[in-house]
VMD Tcl script that draws the C-alpha trace (Angstrom):
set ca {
  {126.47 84.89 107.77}
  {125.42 82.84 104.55}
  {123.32 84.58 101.98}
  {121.47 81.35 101.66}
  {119.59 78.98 103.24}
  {122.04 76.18 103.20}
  {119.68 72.73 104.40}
  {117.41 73.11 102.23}
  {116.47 72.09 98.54}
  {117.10 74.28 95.32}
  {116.56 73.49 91.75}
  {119.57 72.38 89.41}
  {118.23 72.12 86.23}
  {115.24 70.91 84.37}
  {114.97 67.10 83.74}
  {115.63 68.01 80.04}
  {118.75 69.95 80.59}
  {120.50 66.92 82.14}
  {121.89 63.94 79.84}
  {124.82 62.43 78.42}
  {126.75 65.24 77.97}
  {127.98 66.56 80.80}
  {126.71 69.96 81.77}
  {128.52 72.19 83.51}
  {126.77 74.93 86.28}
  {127.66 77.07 89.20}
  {125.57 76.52 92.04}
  {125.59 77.94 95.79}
  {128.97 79.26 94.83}
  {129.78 75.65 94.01}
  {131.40 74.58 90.42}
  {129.50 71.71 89.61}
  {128.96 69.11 86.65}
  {126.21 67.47 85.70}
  {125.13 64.29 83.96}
  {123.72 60.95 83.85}
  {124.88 57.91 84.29}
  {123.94 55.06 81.87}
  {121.35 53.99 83.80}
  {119.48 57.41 83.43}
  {120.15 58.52 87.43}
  {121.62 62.26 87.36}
  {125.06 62.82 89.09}
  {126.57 66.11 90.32}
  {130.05 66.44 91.34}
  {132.61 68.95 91.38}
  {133.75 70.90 88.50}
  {137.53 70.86 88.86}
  {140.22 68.60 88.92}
  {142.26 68.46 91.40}
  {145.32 67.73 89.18}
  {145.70 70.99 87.09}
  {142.18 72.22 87.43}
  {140.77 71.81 84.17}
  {136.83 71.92 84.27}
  {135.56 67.91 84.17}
  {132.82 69.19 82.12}
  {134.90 69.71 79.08}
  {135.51 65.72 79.17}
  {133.56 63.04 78.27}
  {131.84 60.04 80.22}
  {132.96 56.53 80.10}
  {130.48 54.69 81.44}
  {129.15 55.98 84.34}
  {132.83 57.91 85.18}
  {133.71 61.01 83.69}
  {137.03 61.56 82.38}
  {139.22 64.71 82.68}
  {140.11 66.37 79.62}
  {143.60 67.32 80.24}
  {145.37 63.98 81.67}
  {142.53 61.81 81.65}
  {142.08 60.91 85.31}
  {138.63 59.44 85.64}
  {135.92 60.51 88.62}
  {132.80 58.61 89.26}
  {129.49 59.64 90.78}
  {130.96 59.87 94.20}
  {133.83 62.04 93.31}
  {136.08 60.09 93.61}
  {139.02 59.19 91.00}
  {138.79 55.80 90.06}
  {141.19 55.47 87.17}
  {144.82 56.93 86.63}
  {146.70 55.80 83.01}
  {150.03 57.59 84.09}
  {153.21 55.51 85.72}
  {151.98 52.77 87.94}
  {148.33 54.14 87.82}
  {148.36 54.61 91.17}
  {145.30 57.08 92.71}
  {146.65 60.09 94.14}
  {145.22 60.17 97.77}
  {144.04 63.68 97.01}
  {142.42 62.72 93.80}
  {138.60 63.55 94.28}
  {136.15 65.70 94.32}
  {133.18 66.91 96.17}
  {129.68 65.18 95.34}
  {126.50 66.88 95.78}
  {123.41 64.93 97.08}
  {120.34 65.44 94.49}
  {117.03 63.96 93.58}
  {114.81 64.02 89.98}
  {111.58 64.81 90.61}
  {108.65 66.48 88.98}
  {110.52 67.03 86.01}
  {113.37 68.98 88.01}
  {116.81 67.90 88.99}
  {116.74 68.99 93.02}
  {120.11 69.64 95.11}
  {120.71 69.57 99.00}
  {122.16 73.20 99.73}
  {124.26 71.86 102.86}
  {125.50 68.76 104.24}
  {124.50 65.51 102.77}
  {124.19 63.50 105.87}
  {121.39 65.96 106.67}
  {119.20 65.99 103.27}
  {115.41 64.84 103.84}
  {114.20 63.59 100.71}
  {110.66 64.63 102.24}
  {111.50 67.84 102.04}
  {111.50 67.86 98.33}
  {108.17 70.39 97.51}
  {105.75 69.02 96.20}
  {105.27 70.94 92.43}
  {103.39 67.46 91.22}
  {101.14 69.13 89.12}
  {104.07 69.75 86.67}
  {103.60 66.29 85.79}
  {99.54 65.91 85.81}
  {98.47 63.83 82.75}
  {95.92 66.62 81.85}
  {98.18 69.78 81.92}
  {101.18 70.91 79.81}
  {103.80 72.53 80.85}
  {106.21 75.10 78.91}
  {109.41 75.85 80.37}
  {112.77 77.37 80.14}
  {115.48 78.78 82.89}
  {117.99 82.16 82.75}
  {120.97 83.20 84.19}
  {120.43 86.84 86.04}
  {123.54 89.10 87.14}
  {120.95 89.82 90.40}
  {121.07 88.31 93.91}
  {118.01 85.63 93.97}
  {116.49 87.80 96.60}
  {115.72 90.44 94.02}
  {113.56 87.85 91.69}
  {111.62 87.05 94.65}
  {110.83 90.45 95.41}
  {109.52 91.15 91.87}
  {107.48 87.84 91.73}
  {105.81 88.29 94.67}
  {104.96 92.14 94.05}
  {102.05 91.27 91.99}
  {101.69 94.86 91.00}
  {105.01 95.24 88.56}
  {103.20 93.38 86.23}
  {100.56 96.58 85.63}
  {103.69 98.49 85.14}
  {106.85 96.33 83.75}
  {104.49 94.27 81.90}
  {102.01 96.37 80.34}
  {102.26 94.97 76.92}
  {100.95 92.17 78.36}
  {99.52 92.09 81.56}
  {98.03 95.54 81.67}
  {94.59 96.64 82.12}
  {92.66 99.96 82.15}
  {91.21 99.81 85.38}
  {94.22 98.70 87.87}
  {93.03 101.15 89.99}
  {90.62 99.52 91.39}
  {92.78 96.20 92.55}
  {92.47 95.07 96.03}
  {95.30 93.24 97.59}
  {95.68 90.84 100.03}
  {98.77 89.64 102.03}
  {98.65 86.54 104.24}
  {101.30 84.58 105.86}
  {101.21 81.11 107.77}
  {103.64 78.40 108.12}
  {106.60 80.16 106.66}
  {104.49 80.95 103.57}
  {103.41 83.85 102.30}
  {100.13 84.46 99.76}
  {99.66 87.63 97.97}
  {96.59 88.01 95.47}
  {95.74 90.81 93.80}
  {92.10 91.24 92.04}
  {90.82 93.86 89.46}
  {87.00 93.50 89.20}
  {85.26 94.40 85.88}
  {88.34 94.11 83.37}
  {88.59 92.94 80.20}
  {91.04 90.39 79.75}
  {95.18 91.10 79.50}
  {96.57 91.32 76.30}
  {98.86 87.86 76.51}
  {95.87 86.04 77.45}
  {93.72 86.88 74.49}
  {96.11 84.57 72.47}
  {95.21 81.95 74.92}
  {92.01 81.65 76.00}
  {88.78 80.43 74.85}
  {86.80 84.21 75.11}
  {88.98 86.61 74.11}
  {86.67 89.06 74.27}
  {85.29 88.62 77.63}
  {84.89 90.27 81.18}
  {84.85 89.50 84.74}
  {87.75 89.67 87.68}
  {91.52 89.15 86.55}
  {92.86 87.85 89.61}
  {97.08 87.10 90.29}
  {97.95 84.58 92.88}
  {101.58 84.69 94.29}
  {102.59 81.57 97.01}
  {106.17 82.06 98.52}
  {107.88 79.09 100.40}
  {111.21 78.75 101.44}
  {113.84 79.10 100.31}
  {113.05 80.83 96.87}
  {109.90 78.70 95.22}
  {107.12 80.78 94.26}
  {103.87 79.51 92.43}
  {101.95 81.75 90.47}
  {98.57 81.58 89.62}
  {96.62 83.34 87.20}
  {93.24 83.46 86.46}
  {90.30 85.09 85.24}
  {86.71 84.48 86.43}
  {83.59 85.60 84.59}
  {80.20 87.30 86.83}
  {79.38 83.59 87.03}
  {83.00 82.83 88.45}
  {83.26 80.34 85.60}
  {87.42 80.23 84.26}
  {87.63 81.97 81.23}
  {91.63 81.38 81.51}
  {93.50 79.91 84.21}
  {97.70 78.72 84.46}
  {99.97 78.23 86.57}
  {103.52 79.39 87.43}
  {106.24 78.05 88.09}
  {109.11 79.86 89.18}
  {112.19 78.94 91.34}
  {115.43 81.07 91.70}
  {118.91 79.22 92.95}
  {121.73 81.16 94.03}
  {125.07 81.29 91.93}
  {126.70 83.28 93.58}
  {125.74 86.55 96.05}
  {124.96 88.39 93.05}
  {124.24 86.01 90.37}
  {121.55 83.24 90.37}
  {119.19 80.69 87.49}
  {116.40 81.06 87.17}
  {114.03 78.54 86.56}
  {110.37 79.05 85.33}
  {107.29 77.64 83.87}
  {103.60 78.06 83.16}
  {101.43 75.01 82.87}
  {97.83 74.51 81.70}
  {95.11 72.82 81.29}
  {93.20 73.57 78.28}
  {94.05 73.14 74.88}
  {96.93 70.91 75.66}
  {97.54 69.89 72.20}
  {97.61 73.11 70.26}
  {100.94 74.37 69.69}
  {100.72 77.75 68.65}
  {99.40 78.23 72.65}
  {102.81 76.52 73.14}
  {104.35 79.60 71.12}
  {101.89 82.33 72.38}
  {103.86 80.68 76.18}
  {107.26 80.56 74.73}
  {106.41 84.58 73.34}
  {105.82 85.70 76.69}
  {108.50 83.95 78.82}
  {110.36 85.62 76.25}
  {108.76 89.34 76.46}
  {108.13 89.08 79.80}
  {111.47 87.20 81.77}
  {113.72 88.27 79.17}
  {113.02 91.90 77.90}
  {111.51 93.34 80.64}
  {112.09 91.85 83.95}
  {115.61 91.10 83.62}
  {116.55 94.45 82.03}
  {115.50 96.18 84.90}
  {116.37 94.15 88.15}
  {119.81 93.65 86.90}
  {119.96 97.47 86.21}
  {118.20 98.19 89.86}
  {121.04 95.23 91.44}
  {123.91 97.26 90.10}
  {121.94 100.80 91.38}
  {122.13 99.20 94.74}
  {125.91 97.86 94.66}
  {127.17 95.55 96.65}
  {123.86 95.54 98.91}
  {120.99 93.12 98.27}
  {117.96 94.45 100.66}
  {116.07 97.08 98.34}
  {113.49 97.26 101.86}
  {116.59 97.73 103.93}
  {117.59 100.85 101.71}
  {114.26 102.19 100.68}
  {112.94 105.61 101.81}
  {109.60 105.59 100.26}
  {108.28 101.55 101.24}
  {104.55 100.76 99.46}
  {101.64 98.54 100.48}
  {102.70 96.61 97.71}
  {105.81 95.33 99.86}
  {104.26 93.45 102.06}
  {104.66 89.97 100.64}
  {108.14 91.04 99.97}
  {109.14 92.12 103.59}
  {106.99 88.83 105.19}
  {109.25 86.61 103.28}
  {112.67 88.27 103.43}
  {111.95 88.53 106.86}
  {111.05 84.31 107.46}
  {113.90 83.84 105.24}
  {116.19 85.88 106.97}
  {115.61 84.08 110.30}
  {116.09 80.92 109.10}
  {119.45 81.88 107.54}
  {120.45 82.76 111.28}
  {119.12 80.07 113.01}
  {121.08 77.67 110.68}
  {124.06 79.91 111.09}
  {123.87 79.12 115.32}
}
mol new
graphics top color blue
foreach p $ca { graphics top sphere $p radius 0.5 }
foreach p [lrange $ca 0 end-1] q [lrange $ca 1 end] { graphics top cylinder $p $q radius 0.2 }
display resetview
């Protein structure tokens, strides 16, 4: 059975990522490149040619086609080779590639998981907000030698961040956090709220009372297959926001033990100051980089070729149970798909 959700959407790359030079990523176990055509619509076909294999994405576009590297055979959006400059220039029959169905919205490159026939451009989620006129959003994406799964688990266990993150996200009287795990419609909320503490260390930077105290309270909302917002905020006694973001963060599988990860935290206060920019860009950094990664990769190779940490653990806590809730949804999707 697939490790994946196959009809579905996943994320490709960021808007940004995606131009005239043509980018090459592994997707779904797929080989793909990426690029735009000249009229600015984003094209992703298959990595190799089928001549002698070189990767497309060391060529170059012409126009709208992109051209091998090695003997120059030329592939448009479709995958299919379109120009030959050897002998009689005749197209080899088996000249093409596949093509990938995706979609630029929000800011992201989307790409149907399965069959193309089948993708539902409705389906796309709906992460508007990345685009509101009066936020800002800073971003970035990492490859991770874990299984996506993994990254779910750990952004949906709200309590790491006490713990993994406490640099940054720590606070004296954790303790005292409630939690709360709810699921409906194949989606699963987790929120966890410490009453009476005085604001994390990474939000000082950004918000408007450092100094003050109230309820820090972390939001995580899982949908399928591997989306998870994250919402952070933190209320004063008169529930006015003292700080409040939001998260962004979306894994797509490489391979069964590889994935990208793409992530981003977007605001709505002092949109035009850039050193909150760099106080973002300091903690993807810190946070995604130096501390997360480190240690699910480590835990990933710990657990070998298996990817179900709940399937292996002896000593489960109440802090799994957004974790379990959306393996489990997942999990039976994956099998009804499989038939």
């Amino acid at each position: 059975m697939s490790y994946y959700l196959k009809n579905t959407w996943y994320v490709a790359a960021w808007s940004e990522e995606v131009g005239r030079e043509p980018l090459r990523r592994k997707l779904l176990d797929h080989e793909l490149v990426l690029y735009r055509k000249e009229d600015g619509q984003p094209v992703a076909i298959g990595n190799m040619c089928p001549h002698r294999f070189a990767p497309l994405s060391m060529g170059k576009l012409i126009g709208d086609c992109i051209e091998c590297p090695y003997h120059g055979l030329r592939f448009d959006e479709t995958g299919q080779c379109v120009a030959n400059p050897h002998g009689n220039k005749a197209i080899p029959p088996k000249a093409r590639v596949p093509s990938f169905c995706i979609e630029e919205r929000n800011g992201l490159i989307w790409i149907w998981g399965g069959d193309r026939g089948a993708a539902d451009l409705d389906a796309i989620p709906d992460l508007s907000y990345l685009e509101e006129p009066a936020t800002r959003t800073v971003s970035g994406s990492l490859h991770v030698e874990a299984n996506y799964q993994l990254y779910i688990d750990n952004l949906v266990d709200l309590s790491h961040a006490q713990f993994a993150h406490a640099d940054q996200l720590g606070v004296e009287n954790f303790g005292n956090a409630e939690l709360e795990v709810t699921e409906a419609d194949e989606k699963v909320c987790v929120v966890l709220a410490i009453p009476d503490s005085e604001l994390p260390p990474a939000m000082r930077a950004m918000a408007e009372e450092p100094e003050a105290r109230g309820s820090f309270i972390l939001e995580a909302n899982w949908q399928l297959p591997s989306i998870v917002t994250n919402h952070i905020q933190f209320l004063k006694d008169s529930d006015e926001p003292v700080f409040k973001s939001f998260g962004t963060h979306i894994l797509t599988p490489e391979t069964k033990h590889t994935a990208h990860y793409f992530y981003g935290l977007t605001r709505r206060h002092r949109l035009d100051d850039p050193s909150v920019d760099d106080a973002v860009r300091a903690w993807h950094l810190r946070g995604f980089s130096e501390q997360d990664k480190p240690i699910i990769e480590a835990a990933a190779r710990m657990m070998g070729d298996e990817t179900d940490p709940v399937g292996m653990s002896t000593a489960p806590l109440p802090t799994d149970g957004g974790n379990v809730r959306a393996r489990r949804i997942l999990k039976q999707r994956i099998a009804e798909e499989a038939g």
